[in-house]
N, C-alpha and C positions, 0 to 999 in steps of 0.2 A: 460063761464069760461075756461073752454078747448081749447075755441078759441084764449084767451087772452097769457095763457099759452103759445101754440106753436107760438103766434106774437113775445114774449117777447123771447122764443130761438130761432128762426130766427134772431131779431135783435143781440142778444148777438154773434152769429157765423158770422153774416155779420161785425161789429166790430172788432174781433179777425181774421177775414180774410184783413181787412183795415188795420191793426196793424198789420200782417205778410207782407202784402206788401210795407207797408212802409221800413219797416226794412229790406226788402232783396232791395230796390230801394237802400238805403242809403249803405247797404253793397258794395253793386255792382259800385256805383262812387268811395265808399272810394277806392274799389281796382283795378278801372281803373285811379282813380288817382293817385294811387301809382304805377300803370304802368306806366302811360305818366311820372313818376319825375325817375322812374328806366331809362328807354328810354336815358330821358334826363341827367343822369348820364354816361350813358356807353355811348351817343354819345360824349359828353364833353370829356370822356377821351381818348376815341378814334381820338378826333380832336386834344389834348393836345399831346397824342403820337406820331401822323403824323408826329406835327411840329415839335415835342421836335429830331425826326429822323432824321428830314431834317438838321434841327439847327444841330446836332452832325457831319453826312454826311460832312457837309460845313468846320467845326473850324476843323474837324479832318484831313481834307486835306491840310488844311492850313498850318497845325502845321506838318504833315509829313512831307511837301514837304522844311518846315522848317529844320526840323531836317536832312533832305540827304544833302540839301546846306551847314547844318553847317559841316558836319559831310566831306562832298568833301573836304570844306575851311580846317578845321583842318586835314586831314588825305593830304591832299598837301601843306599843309605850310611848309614841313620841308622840300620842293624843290628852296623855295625862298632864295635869295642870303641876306640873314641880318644877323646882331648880334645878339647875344645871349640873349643879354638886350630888341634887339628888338620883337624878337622872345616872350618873355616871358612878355610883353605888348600887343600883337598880343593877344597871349591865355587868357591873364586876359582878354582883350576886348571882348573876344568869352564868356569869361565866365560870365562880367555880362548881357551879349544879351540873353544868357540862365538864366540866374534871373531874367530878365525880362519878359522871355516868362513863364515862370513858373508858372503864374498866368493865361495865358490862359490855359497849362495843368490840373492844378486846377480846372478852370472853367469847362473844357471840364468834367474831371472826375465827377463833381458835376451833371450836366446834366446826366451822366449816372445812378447814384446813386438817383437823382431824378423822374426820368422815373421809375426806380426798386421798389419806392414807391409807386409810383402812379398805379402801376399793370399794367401796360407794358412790354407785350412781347419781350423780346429782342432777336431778332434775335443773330445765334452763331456767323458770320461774323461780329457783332459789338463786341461782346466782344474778340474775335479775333483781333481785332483793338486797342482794351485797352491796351491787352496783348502787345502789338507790340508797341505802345508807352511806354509802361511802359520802355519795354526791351532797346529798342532805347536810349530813354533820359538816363539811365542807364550807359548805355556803352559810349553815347556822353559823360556824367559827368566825367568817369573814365579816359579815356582818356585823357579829357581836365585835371583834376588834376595832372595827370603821366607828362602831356607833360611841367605842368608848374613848377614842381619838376624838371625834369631834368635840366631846362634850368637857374633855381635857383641853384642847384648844381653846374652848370659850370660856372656859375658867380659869383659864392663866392668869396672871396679872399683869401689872406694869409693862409694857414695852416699845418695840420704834412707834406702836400707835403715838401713846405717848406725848411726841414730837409734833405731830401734826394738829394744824388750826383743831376749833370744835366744828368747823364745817367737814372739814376734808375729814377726821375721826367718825362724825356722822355717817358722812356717805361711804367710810370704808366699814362702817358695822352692818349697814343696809345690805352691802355687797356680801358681806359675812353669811348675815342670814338667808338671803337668798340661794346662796352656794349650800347652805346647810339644808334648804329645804329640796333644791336639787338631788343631791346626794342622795338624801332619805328619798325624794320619786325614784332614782333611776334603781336607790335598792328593791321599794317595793316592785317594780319592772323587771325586774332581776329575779324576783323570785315570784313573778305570778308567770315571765316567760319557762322558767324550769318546771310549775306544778302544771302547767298546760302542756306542755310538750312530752312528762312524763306520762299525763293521765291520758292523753291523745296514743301514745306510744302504747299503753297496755292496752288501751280499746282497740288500738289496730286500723284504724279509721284514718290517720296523715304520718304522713314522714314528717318523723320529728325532728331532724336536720333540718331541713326545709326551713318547715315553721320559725323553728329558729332562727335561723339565718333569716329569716324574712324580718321576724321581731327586734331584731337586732338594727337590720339596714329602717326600720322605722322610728326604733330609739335615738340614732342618732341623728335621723333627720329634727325630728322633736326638741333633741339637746344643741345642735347647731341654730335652730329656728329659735328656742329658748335665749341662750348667751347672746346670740345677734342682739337679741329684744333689751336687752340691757347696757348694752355698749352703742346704743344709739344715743 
């Protein structure tokens, strides 16, 4: 009877030892398979990020190297011998080539914004880069509007000019044009104190606050010293 006894709790602990080892084999794959699909997560998006880098690297070149050719063309067009009519076809054509491109900067910025979700490290020289288109296209816009203002302005027709002697007409077209070549110096100013401060700023060499700020308090001194010189 005694016998039977300790037969029947040895079987019950061999059981309950069969039943824990089940249970920890079964543990043990659920949580080595759930390593191999973490693995394969985080190499996914580590492969997703590579390219998503590479892809950004390539269009953002593209589109820079866009933006200085536009930016040469319109900052030297106003050395070409044309009309004013001409002139102000020249810049509407620069400008819808920038509404055109507008969609790759779109694109580009998308891919950045996409990468930031996907938990992607972004290096600071990429977003450094952002910045730098943004500021670019920016300044190409403003320019291009100003340059197609002015040359609308001087091709208007008729108006209170008009009215006035051909003297005082004279001396206000005089004024004209010199306000027009103003403009165009303080644009190209505008945009040799941005590609210096930018290119100062990656070398690491000055605070490009600074500089600016310094370029600026000399612009205006130039443009005050200028307009003096004309109202005398």
């Amino acid at each position: 009877m005694q016998a039977e006894v300790q037969l029947c709790y040895l079987e019950a602990q061999r059981d309950a030892v069969e039943q824990m080892s089940l249970r920890l084999y079964s543990e043990q794959y659920t949580s080595s398979s759930k390593r191999k699909e973490e693995f394969a997560d985080m190499s996914k998006v580590h492969s997703v990020g590579s390219n998503g880098l590479l892809d950004f690297d390539s269009d953002y070149q593209e589109l820079w190297d866009w933006l200085i050719d536009m930016e040469s063309l319109v900052m030297d067009s106003h050395d070409l011998m044309m009309s004013e009519e001409q002139q102000q076809h020249l810049y509407k054509r620069y400008s819808v080539e920038m509404s055109i491109r507008h969609l790759k900067k779109t694109e580009l910025l998308s891919k950045v914004e996409a990468l930031k979700k996907g938990g992607v490290l972004l290096p600071n020289d990429l977003l450094e880069k952002v910045d730098s288109i943004n500021e670019k296209w920016e300044l190409l816009g403003k320019t291009l509007r100003e340059k197609i203002q002015d040359t609308m302005a001087g091709h208007s027709g008729s108006g209170p000019r008009d009215l006035l002697s051909p003297e005082s007409g004279s001396l206000v077209r005089q004024l004209e044009v010199r306000i027009k070549e103003l403009k165009g110096w303080l644009r190209d100013t505008e945009l040799f104190i941005f590609n210096s401060c930018l290119r100062q700023e990656k070398e690491g060499t000055m605070n490009a606050e600074k500089q600016l700020q310094y370029f600026k308090v000399i612009k205006k001194i130039k443009v005050d010293k200028k307009l003096s010189s004309w109202y005398r």
